[in-house]
C-alpha positions in Angstrom: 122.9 79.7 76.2 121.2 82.5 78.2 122.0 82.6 81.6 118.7 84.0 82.6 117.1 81.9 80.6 115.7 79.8 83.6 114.5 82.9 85.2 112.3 84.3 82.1 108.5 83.7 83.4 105.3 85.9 83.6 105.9 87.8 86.6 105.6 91.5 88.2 107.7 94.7 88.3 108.0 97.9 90.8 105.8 100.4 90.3 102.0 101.1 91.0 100.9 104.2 89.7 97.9 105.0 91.5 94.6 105.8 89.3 91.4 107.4 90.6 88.7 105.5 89.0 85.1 104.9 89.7 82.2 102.8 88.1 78.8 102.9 87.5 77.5 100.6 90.8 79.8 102.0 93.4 80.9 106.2 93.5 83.7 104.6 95.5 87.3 105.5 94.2 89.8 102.8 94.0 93.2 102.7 93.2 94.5 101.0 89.7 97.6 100.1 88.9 99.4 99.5 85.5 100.0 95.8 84.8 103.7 95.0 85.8 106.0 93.9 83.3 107.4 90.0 82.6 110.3 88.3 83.7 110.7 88.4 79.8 110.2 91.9 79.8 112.5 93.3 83.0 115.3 90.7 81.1 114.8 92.9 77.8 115.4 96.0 79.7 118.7 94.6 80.9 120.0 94.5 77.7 120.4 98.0 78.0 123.6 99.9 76.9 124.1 97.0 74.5 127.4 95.4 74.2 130.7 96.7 72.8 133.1 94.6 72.2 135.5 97.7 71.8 135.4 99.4 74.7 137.8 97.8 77.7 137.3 95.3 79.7 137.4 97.7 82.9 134.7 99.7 81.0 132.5 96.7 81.5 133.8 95.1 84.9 132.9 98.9 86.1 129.6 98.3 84.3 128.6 95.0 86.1 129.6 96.6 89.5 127.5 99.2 89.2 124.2 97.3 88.2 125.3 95.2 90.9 125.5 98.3 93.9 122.1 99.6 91.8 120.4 96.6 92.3 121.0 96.2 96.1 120.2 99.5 96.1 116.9 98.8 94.6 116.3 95.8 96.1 116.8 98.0 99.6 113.9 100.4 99.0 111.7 97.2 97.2 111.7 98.5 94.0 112.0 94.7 92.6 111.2 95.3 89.4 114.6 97.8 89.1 116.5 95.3 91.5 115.6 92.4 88.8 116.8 94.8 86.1 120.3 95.7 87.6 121.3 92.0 88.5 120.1 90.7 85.3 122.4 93.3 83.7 125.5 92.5 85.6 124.7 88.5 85.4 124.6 89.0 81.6 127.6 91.2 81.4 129.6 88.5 84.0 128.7 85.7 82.8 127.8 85.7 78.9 129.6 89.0 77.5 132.8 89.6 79.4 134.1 85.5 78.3 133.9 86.7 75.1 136.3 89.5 75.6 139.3 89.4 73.9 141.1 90.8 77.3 139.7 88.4 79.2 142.0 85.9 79.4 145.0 88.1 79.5 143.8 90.8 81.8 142.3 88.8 84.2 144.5 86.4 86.7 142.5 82.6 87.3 142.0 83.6 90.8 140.0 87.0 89.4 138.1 85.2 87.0 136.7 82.8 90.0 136.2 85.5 92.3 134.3 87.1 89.5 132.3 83.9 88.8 131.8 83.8 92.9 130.2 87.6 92.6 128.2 86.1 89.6 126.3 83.7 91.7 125.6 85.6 94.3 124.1 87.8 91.5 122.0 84.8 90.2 121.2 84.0 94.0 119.2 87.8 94.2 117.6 87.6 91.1 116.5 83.6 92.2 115.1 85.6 95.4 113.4 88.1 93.2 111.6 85.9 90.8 108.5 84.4 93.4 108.1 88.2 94.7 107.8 89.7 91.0 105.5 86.9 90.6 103.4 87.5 93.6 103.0 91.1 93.2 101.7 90.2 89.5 99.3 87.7 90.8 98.0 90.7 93.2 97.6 92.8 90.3 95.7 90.2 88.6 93.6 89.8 91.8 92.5 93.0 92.3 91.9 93.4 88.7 89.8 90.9 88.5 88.1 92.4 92.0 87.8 95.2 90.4 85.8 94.1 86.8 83.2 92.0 89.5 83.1 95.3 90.9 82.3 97.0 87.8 80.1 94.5 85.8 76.1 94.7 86.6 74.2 92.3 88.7 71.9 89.8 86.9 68.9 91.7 88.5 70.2 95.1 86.5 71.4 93.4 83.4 67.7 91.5 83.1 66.2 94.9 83.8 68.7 97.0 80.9 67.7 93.8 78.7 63.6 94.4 79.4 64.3 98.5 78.5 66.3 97.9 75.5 63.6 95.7 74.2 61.1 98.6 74.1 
């Protein structure tokens, strides 16, 4: 069972990159931005470095923690997109990878294990916090998208008019 499975939606990332871009109707310049990535597709990042199974089970406590920091990090400067990104990496790590490590049980006391399971849901608690801003910010990019395409399309006056020329 995924863990973020509950999370995965259409939703919005970070970044705007700012485009200069003008139409026919208005000489005005407007600022574009590139459509923000899924739920689906900031889960697929997280992926990344893929699991070992080899290296220790420090190697990837160390790992979790630091996605962890990164993401509050992130989540400081509202970068969301990134902030979704780290905690879905250390939420997969905590909760579906390091069970199945064969030093799990052995190098890990009870206690650690339910403190780790503790730091896990506070994890899942940012990313539940996350998921109606990413999918805010890609409902914005879809408004002013749109906004921009009624912007950019030509009235019924000038498409009747284009229709009467092309007819000649």
């Amino acid at each position: 069972m995924c863990i973020l499975g509950d999370i995965r939606s259409k939703a919005t990332s970070e970044h705007a990159v700012t485009v200069e871009a003008t139409n026919a109707n208005s000489p005005q310049v407007e600022p574009l931005r590139r459509r923000p990535p899924t739920i689906a597709e900031l889960v697929e990042r997280a992926q990344d470095p893929p699991w070992d199974p080899t290296k220790s089970l420090r190697h990837w406590l160390r790992t979790a923690e630091k996605a962890r920091k990164d993401g509050n990090r992130h989540a400081e400067h509202q970068n969301h997109g990134s902030a979704f990104v780290e905690y879905a990496r250390a939420a997969l790590i905590i909760f579906e990878k390091l069970p199945t490590h064969q030093e799990y049980p052995t190098l890990l006391r009870v206690d650690q294990r339910q403190n780790l399971e503790l730091n896990g849901q506070d994890i899942l608690q940012s990313l539940s916090q996350l998921k109606p801003i990413l999918k805010d910010e890609y409902k914005q990019w879809l408004a002013t998208r749109s906004t921009a395409a009624d912007r950019s399309r030509p009235s019924k006056n000038e498409r009747s008019v284009d229709r009467k020329r092309n007819a000649r």
